[in-house]
N, CA, C and O of each residue as an XYZ file, in Angstrom:
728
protein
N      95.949     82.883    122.137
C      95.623     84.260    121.857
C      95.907     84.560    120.381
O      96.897     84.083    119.825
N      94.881     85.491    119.645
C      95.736     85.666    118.359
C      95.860     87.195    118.519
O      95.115     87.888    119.211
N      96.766     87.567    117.880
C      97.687     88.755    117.785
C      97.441     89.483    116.575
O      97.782     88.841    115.582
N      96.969     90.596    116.337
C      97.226     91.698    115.205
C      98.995     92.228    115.059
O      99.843     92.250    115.952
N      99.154     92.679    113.368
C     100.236     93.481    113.090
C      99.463     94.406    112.389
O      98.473     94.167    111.698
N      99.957     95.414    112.605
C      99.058     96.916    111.487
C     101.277     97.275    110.791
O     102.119     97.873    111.461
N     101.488     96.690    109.476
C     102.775     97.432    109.137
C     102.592     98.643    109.428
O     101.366     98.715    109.338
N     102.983     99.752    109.743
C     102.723    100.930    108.905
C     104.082    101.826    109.002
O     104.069    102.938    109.528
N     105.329    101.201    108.411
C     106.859    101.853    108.791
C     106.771    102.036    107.358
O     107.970    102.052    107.082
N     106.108    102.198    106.165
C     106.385    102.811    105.163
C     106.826    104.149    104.971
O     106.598    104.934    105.891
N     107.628    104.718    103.586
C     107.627    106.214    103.531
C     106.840    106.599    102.896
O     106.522    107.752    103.191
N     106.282    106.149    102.045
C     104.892    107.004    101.296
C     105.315    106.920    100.097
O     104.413    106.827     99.264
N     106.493    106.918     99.654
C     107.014    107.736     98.443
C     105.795    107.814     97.022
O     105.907    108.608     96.088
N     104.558    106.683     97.189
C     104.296    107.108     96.095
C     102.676    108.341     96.464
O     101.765    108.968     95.924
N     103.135    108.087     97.420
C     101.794    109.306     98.349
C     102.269    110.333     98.320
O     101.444    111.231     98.150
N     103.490    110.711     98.432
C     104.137    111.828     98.427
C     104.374    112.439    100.283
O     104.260    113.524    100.853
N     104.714    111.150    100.658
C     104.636    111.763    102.150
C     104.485    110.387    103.280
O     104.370    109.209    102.944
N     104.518    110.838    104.448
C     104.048    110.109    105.400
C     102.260    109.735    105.308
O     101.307    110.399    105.716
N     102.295    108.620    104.715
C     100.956    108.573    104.360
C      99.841    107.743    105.640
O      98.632    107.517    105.594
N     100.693    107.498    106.530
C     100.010    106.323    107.659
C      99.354    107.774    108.357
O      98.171    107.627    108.664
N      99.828    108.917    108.609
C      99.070    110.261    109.558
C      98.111    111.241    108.633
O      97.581    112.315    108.919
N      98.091    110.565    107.578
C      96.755    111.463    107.039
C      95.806    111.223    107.015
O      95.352    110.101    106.790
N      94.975    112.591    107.329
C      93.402    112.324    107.663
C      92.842    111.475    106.617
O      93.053    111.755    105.437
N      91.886    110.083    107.075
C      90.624    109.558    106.271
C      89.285    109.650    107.275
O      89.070    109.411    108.464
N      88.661    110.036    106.359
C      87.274    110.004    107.218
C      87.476    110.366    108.973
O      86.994    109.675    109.871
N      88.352    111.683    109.180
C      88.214    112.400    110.133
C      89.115    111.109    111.251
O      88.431    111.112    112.274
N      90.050    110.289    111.413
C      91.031    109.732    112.027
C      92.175    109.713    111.120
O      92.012    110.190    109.997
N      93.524    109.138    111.509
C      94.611    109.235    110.746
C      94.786    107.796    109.744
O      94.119    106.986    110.388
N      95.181    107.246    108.844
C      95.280    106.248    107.819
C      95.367    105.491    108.188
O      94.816    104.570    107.586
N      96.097    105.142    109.462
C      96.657    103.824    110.262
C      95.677    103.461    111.322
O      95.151    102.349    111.261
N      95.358    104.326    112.339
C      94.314    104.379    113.049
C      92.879    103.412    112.462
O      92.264    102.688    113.246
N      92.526    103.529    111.137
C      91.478    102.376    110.819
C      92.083    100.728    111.541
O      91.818    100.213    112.627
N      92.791    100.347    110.637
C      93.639     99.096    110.764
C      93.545     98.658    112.186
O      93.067     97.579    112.537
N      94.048     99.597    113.005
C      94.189     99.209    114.663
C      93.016     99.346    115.210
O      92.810     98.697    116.236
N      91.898    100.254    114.657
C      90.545    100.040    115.309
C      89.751     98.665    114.775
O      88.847     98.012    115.298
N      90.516     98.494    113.433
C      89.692     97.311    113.093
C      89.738     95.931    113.725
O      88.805     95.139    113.854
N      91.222     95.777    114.156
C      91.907     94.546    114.967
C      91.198     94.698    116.478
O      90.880     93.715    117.147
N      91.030     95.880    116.847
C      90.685     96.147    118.812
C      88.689     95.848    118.270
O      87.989     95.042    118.883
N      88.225     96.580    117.225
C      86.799     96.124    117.470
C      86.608     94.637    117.234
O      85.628     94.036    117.673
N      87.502     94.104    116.580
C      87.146     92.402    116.618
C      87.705     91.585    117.669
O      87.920     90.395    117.435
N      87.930     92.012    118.641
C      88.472     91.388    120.068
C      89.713     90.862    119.696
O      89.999     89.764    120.173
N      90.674     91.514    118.798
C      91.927     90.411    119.011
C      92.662     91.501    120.481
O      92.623     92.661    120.892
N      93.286     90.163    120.821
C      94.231     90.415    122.098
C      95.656     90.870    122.324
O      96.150     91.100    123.428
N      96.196     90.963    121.275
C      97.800     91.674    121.322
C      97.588     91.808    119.730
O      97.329     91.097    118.759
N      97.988     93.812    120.212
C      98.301     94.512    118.597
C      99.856     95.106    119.100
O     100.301     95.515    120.173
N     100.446     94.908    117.647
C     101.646     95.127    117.315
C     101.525     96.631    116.195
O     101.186     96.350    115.045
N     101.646     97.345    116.333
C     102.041     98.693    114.963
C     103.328     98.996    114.731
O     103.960     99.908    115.263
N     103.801     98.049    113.747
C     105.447     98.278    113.220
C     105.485     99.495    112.811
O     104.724     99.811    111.897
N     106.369    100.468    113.377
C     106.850    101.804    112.711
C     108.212    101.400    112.132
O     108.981    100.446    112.251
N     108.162    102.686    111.375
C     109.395    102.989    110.904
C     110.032    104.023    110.581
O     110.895    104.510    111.310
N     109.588    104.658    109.078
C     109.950    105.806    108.654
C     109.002    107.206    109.010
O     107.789    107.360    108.868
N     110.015    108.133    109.515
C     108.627    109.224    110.381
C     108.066    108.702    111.256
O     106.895    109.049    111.408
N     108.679    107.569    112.283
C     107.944    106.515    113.561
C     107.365    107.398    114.505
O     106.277    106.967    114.888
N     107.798    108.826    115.190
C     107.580    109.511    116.173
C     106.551    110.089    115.430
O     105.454    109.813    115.915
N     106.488    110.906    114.267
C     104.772    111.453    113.856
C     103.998    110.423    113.360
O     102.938    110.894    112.948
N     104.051    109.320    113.229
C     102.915    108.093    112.970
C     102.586    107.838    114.576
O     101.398    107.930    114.882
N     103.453    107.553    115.540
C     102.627    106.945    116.645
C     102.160    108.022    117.660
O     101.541    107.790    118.698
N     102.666    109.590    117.066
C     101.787    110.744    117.762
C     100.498    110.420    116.961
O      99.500    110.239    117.659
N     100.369    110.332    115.826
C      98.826    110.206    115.537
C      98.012    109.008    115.881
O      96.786    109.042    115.777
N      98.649    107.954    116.285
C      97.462    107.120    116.513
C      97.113    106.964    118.091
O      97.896    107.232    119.002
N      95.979    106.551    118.218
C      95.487    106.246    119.918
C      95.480    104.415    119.796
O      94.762    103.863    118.962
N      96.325    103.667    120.690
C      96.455    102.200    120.575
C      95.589    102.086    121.922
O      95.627    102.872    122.869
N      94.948    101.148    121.819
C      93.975    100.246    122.676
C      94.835    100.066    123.605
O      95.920    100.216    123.044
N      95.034     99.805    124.830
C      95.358     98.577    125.886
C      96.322     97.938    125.430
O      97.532     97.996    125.650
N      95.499     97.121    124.561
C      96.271     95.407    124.230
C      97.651     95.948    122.842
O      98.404     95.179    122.245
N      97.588     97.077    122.730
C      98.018     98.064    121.797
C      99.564     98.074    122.115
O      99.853     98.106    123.311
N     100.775     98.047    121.039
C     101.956     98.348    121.183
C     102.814     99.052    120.230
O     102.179     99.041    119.175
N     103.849     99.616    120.061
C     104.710     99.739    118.753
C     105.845     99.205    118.799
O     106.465     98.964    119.835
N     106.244     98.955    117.556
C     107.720     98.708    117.614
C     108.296     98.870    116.396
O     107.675     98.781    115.337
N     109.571     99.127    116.508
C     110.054     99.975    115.250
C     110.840     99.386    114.422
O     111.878     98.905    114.877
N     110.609     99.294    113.282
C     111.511     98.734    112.315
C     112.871     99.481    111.793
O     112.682     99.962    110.675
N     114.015     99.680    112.230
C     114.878    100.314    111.528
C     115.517     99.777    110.673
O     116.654    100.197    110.458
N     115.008     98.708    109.931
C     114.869     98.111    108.344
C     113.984     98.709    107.466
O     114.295     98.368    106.325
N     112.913     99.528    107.472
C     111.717     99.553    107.214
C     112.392    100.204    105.756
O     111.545     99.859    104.933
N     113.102    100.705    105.251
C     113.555    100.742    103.781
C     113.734     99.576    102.980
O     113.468     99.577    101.778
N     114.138     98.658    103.543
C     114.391     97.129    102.851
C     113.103     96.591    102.333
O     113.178     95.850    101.352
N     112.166     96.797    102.739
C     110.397     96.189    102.519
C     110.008     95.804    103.182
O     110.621     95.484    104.200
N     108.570     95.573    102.978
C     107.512     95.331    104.234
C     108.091     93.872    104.594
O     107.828     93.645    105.775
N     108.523     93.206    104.224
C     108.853     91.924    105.089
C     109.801     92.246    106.047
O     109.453     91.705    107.097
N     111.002     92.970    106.216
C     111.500     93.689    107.284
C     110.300     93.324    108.315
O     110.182     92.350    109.058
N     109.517     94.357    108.122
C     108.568     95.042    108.828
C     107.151     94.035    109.381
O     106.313     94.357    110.224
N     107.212     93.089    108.800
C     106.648     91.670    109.620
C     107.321     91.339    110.130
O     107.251     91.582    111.335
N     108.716     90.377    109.523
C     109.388     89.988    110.549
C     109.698     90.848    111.845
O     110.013     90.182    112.831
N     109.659     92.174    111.990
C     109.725     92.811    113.086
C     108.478     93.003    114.115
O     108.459     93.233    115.324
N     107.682     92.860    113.378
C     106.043     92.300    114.061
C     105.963     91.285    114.804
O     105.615     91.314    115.984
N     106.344     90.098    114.041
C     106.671     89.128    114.283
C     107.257     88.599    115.376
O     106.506     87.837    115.985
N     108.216     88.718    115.791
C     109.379     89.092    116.734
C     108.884     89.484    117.968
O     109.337     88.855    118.924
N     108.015     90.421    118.220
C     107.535     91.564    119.405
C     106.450     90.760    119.838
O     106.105     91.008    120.994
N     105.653     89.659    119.122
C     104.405     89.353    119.263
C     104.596     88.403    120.706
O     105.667     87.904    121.052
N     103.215     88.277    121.498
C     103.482     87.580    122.924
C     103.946     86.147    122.435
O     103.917     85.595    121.335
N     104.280     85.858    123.390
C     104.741     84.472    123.578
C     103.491     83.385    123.208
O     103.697     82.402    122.495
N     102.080     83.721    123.833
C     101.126     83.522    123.767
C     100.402     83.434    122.573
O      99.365     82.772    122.550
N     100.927     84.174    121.303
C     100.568     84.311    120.513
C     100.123     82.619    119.279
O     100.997     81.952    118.725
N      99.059     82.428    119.207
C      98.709     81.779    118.079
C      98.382     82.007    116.736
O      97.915     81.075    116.081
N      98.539     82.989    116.282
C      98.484     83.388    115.142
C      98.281     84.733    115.324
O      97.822     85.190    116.371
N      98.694     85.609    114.068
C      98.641     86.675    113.712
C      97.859     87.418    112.743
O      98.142     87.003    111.619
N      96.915     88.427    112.703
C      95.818     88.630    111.213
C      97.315     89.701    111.285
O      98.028     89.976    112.249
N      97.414     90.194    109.610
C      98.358     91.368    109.248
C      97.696     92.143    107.983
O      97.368     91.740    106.868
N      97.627     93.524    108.657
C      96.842     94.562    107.856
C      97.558     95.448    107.550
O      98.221     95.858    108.502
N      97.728     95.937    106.639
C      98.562     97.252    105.935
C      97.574     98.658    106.612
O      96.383     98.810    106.883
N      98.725     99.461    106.685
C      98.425    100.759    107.067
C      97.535    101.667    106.097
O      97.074    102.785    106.327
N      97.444    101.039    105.181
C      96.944    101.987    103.901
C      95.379    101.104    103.611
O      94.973    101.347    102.474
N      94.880    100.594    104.034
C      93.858     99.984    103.525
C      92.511    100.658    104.483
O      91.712     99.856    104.966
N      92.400    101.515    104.617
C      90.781    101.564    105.976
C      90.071    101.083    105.391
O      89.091    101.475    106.026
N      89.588    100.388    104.489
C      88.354     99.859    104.287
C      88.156     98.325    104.866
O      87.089     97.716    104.783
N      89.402     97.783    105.490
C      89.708     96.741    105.598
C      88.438     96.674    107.454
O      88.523     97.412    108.436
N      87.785     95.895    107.286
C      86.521     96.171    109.039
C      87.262     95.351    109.883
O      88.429     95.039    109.647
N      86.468     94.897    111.109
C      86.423     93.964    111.804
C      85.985     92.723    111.836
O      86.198     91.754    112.564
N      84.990     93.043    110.423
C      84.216     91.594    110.448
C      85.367     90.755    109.725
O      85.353     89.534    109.879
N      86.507     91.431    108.830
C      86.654     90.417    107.796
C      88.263     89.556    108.849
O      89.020     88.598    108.698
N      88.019     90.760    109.943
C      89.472     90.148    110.815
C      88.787     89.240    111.123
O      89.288     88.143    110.875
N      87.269     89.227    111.830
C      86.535     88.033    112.502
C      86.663     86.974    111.759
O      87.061     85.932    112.280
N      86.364     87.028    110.454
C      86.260     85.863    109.849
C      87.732     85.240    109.642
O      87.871     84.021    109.544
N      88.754     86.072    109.584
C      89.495     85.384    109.245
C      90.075     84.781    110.796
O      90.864     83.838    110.758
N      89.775     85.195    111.779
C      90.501     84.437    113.422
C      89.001     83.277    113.609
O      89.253     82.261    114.257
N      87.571     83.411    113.091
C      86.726     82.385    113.032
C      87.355     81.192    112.139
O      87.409     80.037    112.561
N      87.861     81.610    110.770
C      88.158     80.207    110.311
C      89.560     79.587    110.398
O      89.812     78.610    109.693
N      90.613     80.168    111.335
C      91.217     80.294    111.947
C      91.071     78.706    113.072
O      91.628     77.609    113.098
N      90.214     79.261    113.715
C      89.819     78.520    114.665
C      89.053     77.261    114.761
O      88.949     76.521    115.740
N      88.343     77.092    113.151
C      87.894     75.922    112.808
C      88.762     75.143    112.427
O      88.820     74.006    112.895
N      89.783     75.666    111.326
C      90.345     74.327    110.752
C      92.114     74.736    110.902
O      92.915     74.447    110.013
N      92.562     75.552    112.377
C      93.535     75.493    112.184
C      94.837     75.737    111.415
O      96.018     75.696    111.759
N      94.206     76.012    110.231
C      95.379     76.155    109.118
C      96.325     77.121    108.978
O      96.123     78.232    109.468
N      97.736     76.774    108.147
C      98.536     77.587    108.392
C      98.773     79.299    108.401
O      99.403     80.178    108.990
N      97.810     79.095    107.325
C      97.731     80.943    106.506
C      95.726     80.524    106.114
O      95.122     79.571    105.622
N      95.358     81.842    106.674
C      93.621     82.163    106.151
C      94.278     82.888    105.700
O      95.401     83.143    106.136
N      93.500     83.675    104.216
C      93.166     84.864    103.508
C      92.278     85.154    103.191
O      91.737     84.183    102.662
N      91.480     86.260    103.153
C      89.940     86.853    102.731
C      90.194     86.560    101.123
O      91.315     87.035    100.941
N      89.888     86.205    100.289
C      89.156     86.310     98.856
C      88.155     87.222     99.267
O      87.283     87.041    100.118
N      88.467     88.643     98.276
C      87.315     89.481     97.363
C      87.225     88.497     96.112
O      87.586     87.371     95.767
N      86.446     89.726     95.589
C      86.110     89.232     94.202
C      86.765     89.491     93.379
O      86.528     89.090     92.240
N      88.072     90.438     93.745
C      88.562     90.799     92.700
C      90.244     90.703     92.835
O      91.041     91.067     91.970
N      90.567     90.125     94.130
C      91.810     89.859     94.145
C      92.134     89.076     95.923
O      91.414     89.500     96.826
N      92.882     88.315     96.170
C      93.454     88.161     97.690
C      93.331     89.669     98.734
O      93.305     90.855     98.406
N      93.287     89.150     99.794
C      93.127     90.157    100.609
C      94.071     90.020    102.054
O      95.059     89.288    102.104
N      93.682     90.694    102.995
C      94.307     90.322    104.351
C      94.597     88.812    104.749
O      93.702     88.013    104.473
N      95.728     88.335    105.355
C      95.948     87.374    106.437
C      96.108     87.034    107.477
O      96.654     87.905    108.155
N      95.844     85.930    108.117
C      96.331     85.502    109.404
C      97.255     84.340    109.235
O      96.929     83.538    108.361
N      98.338     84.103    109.903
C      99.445     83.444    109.499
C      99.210     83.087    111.001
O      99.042     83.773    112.010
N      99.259     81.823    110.769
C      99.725     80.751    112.294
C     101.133     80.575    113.039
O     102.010     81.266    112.519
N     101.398     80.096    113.727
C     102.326     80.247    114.858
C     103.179     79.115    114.186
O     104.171     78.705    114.789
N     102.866     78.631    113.063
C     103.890     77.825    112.410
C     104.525     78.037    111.025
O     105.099     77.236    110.287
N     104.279     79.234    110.897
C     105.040     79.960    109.327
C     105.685     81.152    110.278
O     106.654     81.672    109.724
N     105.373     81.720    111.604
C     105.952     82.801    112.277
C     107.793     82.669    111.665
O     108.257     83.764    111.344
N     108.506     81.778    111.552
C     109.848     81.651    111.930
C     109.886     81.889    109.987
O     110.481     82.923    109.683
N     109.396     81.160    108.895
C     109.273     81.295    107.607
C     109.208     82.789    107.064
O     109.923     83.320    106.215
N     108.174     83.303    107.777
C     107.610     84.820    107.221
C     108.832     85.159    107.711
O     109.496     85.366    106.696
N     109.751     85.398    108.962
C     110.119     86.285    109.482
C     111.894     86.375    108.307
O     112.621     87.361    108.186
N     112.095     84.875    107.602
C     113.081     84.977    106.688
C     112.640     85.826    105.665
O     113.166     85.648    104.567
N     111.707     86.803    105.780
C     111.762     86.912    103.924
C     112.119     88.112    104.072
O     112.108     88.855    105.053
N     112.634     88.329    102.374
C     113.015     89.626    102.105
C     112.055     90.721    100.742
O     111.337     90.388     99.799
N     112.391     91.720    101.124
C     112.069     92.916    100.104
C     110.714     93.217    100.299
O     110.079     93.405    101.336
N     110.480     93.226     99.458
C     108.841     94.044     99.323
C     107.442     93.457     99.135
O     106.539     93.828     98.385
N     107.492     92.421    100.028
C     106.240     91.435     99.115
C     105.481     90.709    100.462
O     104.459     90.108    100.130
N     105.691     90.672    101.441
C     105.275     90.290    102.665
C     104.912     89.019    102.852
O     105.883     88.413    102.399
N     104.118     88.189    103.238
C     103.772     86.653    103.476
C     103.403     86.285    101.632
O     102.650     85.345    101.375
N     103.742     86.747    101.007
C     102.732     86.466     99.819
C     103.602     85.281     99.072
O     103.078     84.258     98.630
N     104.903     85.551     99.003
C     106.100     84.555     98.820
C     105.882     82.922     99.201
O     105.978     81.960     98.438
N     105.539     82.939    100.707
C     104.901     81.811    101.323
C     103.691     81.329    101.028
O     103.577     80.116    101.208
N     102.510     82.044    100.527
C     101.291     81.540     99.996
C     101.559     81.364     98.535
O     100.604     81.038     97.830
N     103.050     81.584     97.839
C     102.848     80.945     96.554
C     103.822     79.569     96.460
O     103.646     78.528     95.827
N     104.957     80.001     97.377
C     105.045     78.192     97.685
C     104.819     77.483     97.712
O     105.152     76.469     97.098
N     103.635     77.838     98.992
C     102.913     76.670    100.167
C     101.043     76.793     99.481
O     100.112     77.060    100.241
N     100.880     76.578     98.219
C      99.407     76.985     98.316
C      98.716     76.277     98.992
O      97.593     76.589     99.389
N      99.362     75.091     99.247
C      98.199     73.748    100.041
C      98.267     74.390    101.479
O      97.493     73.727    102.169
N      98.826     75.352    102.217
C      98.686     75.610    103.467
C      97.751     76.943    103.479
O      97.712     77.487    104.583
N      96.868     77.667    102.282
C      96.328     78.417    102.574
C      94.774     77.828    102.378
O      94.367     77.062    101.504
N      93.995     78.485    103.561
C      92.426     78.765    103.415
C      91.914     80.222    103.128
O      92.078     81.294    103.710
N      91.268     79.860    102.065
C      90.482     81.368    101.827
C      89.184     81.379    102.250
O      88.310     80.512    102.256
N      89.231     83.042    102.764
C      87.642     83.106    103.010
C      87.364     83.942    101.986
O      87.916     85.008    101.715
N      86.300     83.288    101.324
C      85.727     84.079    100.259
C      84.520     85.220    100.814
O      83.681     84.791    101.605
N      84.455     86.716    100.368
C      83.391     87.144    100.801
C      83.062     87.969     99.772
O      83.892     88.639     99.158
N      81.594     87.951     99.493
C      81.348     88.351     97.897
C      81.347     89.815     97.651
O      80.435     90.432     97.100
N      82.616     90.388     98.177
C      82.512     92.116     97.444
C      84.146     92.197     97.158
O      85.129     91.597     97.592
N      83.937     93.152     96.294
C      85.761     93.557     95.932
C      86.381     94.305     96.908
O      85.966     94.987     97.844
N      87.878     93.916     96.316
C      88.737     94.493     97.807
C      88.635     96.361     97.935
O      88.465     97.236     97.086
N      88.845     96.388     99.503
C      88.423     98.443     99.621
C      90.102     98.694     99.151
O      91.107     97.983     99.139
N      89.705    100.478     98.687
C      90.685    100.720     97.796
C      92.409    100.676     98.435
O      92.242    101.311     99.476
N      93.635    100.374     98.415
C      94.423    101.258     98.857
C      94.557    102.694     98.548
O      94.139    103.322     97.575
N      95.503    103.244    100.007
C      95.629    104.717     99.671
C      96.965    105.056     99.082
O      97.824    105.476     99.857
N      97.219    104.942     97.950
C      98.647    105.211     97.116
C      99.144    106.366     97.080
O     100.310    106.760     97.044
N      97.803    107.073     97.095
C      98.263    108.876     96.145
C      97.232    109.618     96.805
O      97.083    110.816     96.565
């Protein structure tokens, strides 16, 4: 099975707020992320809360296969907040795609592609290549215990500069959609 994480236990601070419950395009910020993981058929979603956890998971509607769980690290950095993903994910789990709460532009197709090449060649860590910088991952069931050591603010990215021979990129020819900072 592969497994979604949507972080979204951030405080906002540079949004000026709880930025995972504000309206985009008529749903809440976080709500993209988790529709994007449920329209590409993945099978166990994880939504790490944290800061403001009770008004982030009043705003979102989780699928079925849909869960939360709360980071009460979520000040330390988003790696907290994987490794707490991490952790909750089924037993079943073969890998994980992990999407930030702040990105809606992020679809379903690019989760597809990344659990399609996933599934071809196995590898430890896929990442989407834009054109203009790295993008989303899926991290395999054999960096799960690696990611879940890290610290501060930087998420699997530590491990893809280690380990570059364990990443596959999927290249797809448009630039990355914006984050929501401010």
């Amino acid at each position: 099975m592969i497994s979604g994480i949507v972080l979204a236990a951030g405080s906002g601070r540079r949004f000026g707020g709880t930025k995972q419950v504000a309206p985009f395009r008529g749903r809440a910020l976080a709500q993209h992320a988790v529709d994007a993981l449920a329209s590409a058929g993945i099978g166990d979603i994880v939504v790490v809360t944290g800061h403001d956890a009770e008004r982030v998971e009043a705003a979102l509607a989780l699928p079925p296969q849909g869960r939360y769980v709360r980071n009460p690290d979520h000040a330390t950095g988003q790696s907290s907040s994987l490794a707490a993903g991490l952790h909750d994910l089924a037993g079943e789990s073969e890998a994980a795609v992990v999407l930030l709460a702040d990105q809606p532009g992020v679809t379903d197709a690019e989760v597809r592609a990344l659990v399609d090449a996933f599934e071809l060649s196995r590898s430890r860590i896929v990442r989407i290549a834009y054109t203009d910088r790295p993008g989303p991952a899926l991290l395999s069931r054999e960096v799960y215990a690696e990611a879940g050591h890290l610290h501060g603010d930087i998420g699997a990215r530590a491990i893809m500069a280690s380990h570059p021979d364990w990443v596959e990129e999927v290249v797809v020819p448009f630039p990355a959609p914006v984050d929501i900072d401010r």
